[in-house]
C-alpha angles and dihedrals in degrees: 000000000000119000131209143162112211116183135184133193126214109221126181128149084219107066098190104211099224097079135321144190121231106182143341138200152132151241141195097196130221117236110297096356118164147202123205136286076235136136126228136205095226137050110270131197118193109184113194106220097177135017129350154284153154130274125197139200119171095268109032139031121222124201107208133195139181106312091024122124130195138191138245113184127195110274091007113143097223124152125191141195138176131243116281090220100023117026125187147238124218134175120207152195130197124201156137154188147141089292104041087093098059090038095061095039086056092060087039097251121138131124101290088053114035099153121103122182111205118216133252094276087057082222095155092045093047088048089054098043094052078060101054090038084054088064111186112003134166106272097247083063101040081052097057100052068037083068104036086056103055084047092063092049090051102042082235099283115146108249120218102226093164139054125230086254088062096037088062090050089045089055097040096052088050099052082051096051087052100052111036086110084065141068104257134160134201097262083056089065095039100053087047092055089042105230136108119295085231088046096058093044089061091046098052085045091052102042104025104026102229133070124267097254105051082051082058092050100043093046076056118060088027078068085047101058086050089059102049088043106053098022137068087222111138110237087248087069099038082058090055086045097059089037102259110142090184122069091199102060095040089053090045092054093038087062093048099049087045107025091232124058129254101272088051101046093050088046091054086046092059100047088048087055086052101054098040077056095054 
């Protein structure tokens, strides 16, 4: 038996939130060897694809064989080792992301079960392993076996990851982000969600801490700055960018949102440019 480790990074400038991998690799063990007990900061499947092995938490032992998957969850103490007569290989993928959490529970993994059985077709494990036999890829491609992977865990049903309360923020953000360039108020988004203009309010209250309008207000002159930063634009026509018509206000919340005005912030910018290029 020959043994190896092979093990790949994902690297993007662009980390999407949903759910992301981190690295992937995989290992044919030697006899007895082991892995921690340790804790991570990311999800973690290992899919054992021959032999066998243990797997620990700190209050059950699992005894694993070929199609057999098990957990890691962030800050778990787990520990692993392969068998003395028959070790395993494994091959595995670490991740995370705002949505890993309901994934998994769909499929009924967490940390007090840890355990997943694939079926007779070994789809999950052939997803994951089109992934490990890709070795390094560009992100855009490593995402989509990514995909494909989490589809096959999931039998491809669509998983619900966010209540109707954070769909209404979701889409609100979004309609906001579209349109900083314009002129909006707090009933536009409202009316594009579909709720109640007191409603949203609430719910922006409750999720975001702070009101609709002085989000409005904040994307916008953060936009703003950008714009002053990294344009030539005058601050008569960042104003226009962000939907301001009068010089005048947008310089005024501008002030209030930065402490300085435009023309000063953008001054200090540019000397601090100067010194970091010294």
């Amino acid at each position: 038996m020959n043994c190896f480790i092979n093990t790949y990074y994902a690297y993007t400038k662009f980390i999407p939130t949903d759910i992301y991998p981190v690295q992937y690799g995989e290992e044919q063990c030697n006899r007895n060897h082991s892995f921690g007990p340790c804790v991570r900061s990311n999800y973690l499947l290992h899919y054992v694809y021959s032999g066998k092995g243990i797997f620990q938490t700190e209050n059950n032992t699992y005894h694993l064989h070929k199609g057999q998957m098990f957990l890691i969850s962030p800050n778990q103490l787990t520990y692993y080792k392969a068998d003395d007569s028959d070790p395993w290989l494994y091959r595995w993928i670490e991740f995370n992301g705002s949505m890993s959490q309901s994934i998994l529970k769909s499929v009924g993994l967490n940390e007090s079960t840890p355990i997943y059985t694939d079926d007779e077709n070994n789809s999950v494990g052939n997803a994951l392993c089109n992934i490990i036999s890709s070795g390094e890829m560009c992100f855009e491609l490593l995402m989509q076996k990514f995909w494909n992977f989490i589809y096959c865990l999931t039998d491809g049903e669509q998983i619900n990851t966010v209540s109707n309360a954070e769909e209404y923020i979701q889409k609100a953000e979004t309609f906001i982000k579209t349109n900083v360039h314009k002129k909006i108020s707090v009933s536009d988004v409202a009316k594009y969600v579909g709720i109640d203009r007191s409603y949203l309010t609430r719910l922006f209250n409750e999720y975001k801490k702070t009101s609709p309008q002085n989000y409005i207000i904040s994307l916008k002159m953060n936009t703003a700055a950008l714009y002053l930063k990294n344009t030539n634009a005058s601050v008569t026509e960042t104003a226009q960018s962000v939907g301001y018509c009068d010089t005048h206000i947008f310089n005024r919340t501008f002030k209030k949102q930065f402490g300085v005005p435009p023309t000063t912030w953008r001054q200090k910018q540019i000397w601090e440019q100067s010194i970091i290029g010294k």
